[in-house]
C-alpha positions as CSV (number, residue, x, y, z in Angstrom):
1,X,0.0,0.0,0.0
2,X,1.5,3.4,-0.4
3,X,1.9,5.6,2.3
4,X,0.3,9.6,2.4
5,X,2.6,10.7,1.5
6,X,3.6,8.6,-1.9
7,X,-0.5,8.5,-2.9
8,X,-1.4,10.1,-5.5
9,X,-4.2,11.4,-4.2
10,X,-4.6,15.1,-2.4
11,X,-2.9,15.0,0.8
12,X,-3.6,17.2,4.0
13,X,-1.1,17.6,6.8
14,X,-1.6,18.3,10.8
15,X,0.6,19.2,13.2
16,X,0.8,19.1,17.1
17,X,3.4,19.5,19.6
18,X,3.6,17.5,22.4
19,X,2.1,19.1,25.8
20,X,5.3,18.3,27.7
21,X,7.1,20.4,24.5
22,X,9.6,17.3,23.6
23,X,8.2,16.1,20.3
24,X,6.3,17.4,17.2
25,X,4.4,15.5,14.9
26,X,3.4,16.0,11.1
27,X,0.9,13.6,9.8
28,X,0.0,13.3,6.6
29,X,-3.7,12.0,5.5
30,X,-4.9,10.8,2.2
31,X,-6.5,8.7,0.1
32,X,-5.8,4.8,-0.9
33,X,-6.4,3.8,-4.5
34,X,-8.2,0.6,-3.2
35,X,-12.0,0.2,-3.5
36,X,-13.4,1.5,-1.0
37,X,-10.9,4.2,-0.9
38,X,-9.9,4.9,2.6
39,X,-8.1,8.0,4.4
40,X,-4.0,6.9,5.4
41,X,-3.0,8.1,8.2
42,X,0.7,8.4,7.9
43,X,3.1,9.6,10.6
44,X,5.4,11.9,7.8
45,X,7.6,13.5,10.9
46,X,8.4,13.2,14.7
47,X,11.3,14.7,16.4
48,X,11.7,17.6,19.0
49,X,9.8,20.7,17.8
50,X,12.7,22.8,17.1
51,X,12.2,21.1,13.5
52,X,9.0,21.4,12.7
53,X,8.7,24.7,11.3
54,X,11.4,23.3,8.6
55,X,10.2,19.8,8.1
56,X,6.6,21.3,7.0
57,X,8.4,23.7,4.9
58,X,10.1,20.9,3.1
59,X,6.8,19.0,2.8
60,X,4.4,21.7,1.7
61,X,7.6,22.4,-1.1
62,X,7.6,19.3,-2.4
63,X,3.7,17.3,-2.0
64,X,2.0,20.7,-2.3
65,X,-0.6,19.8,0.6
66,X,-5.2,21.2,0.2
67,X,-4.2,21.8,3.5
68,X,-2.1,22.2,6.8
69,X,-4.0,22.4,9.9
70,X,-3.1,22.5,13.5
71,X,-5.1,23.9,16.4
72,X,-4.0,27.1,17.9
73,X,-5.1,26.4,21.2
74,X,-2.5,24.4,21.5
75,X,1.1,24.1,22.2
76,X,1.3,24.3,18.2
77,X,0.1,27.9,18.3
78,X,4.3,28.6,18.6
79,X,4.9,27.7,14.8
80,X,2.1,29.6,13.5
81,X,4.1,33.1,13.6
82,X,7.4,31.1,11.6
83,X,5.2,29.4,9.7
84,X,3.4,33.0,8.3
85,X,6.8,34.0,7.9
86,X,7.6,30.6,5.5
87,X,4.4,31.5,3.8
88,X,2.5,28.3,4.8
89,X,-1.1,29.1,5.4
90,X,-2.6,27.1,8.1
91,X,-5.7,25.9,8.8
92,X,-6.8,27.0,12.3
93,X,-9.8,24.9,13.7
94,X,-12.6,26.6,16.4
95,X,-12.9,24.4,19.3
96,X,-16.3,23.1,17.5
97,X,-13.9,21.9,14.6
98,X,-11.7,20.2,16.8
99,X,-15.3,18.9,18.4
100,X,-16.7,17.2,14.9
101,X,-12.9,16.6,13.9
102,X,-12.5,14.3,17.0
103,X,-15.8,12.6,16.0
104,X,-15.2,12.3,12.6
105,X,-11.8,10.2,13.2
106,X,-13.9,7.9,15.4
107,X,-16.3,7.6,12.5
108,X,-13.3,6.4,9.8
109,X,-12.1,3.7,12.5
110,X,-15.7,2.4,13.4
111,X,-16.5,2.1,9.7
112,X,-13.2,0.6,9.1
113,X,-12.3,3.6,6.6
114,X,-8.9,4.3,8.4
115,X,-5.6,2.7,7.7
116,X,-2.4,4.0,9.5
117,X,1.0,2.1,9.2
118,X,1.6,1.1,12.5
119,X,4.3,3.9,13.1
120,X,5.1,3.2,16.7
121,X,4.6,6.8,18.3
122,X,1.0,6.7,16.6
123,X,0.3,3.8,17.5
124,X,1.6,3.9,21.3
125,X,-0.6,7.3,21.1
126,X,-4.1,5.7,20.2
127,X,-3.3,2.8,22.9
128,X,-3.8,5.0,25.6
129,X,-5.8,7.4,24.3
130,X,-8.5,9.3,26.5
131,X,-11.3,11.4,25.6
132,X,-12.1,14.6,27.2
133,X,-15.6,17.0,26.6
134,X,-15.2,20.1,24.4
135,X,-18.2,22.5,22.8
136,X,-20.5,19.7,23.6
137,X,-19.2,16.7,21.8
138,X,-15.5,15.0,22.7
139,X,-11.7,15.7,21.9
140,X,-8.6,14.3,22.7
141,X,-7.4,14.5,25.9
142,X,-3.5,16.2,25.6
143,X,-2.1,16.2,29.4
144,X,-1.8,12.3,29.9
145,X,1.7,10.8,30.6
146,X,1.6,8.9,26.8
147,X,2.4,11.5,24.2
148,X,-0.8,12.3,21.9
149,X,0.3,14.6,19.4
150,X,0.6,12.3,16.6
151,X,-3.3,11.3,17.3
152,X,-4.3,14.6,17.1
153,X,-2.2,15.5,14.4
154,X,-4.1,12.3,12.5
155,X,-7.2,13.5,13.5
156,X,-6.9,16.7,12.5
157,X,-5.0,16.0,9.2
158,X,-8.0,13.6,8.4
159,X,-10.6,16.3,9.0
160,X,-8.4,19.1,7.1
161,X,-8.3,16.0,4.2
162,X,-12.3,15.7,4.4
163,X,-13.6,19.1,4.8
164,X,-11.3,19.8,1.3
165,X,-13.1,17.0,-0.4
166,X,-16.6,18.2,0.3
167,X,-15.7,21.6,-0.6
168,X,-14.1,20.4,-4.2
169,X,-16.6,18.2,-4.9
170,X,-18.7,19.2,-8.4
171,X,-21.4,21.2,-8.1
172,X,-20.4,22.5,-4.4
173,X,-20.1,25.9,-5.5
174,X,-22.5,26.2,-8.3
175,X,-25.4,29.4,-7.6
């Protein structure tokens, strides 16, 4: 199977820094070629944060993302001023986004429409994943000893992927 980041499909990218400030994560989210097509969820980067701003660079330069989303409530709200600077515009999520994101993930895995590649830190991530309420729905809860930020960089990649799809999709625009 190819990854996200080899499809040839669109691809959408998240990011999130870990609340403990140690590690980053890119993921990148898109499409398989199989029947059903499902959303990858591919871990594209994770290291300390210091190289995150240039790592998305280098990603957005050369797969040319529909989008790059990260919520800036979070720890990732550091990278948006560098990220301006780089002249990467970023998706910025209300907490109601982060709401029907968060629900939308758990949609894809209950209707088997998720595949991710069984990247370690992603996986290790969803193993001891906790939810936590937010604008009346459910998020992921970020201050828990295992690292989340490559789940909710997945999750938010795969809703960046999603709300791009329903927005390109024929007719969508038409008056």
């Amino acid at each position: 199977m190819a990854t996200a980041t080899q499809a040839a499909s669109d691809v959408a990218f998240g990011a999130e820094i870990s609340e403990n400030r140690r590690f980053a994560a890119i993921v990148a989210a898109g499409r398989s070629a199989a029947e059903p097509a499902k959303v990858v969820a591919e871990l594209a980067w994770y290291d300390h944060p210091r190289g995150a701003v240039a790592e998305l660079e280098r990603l957005y330069l050369t797969r040319w993302p529909v989008a790059v989303v990260m919520d800036p409530r979070s720890q990732s709200a550091t990278m948006l001023g560098p990220l301006a600077e780089a002249g990467i515009a970023v998706s910025l999520p209300s907490a109601q986004d982060v709401a029907v994101a968060h629900g939308a993930f758990m949609d894809l895995v209950s209707d088997g429409l998720l595949v991710h590649l069984g990247q370690e830190p992603l996986t290790a991530a969803v193993r001891a994943a906790q939810q936590r309420p937010l604008a009346g729905a459910q998020a992921w809860e970020r201050r828990i000893l295992a690292d989340q930020a490559p789940l909710v960089a997945a999750t938010l990649a795969c809703w960046a992927l999603a709300r791009w799809e329903e927005a390109s999709m024929p007719g969508v625009w038409a008056v």
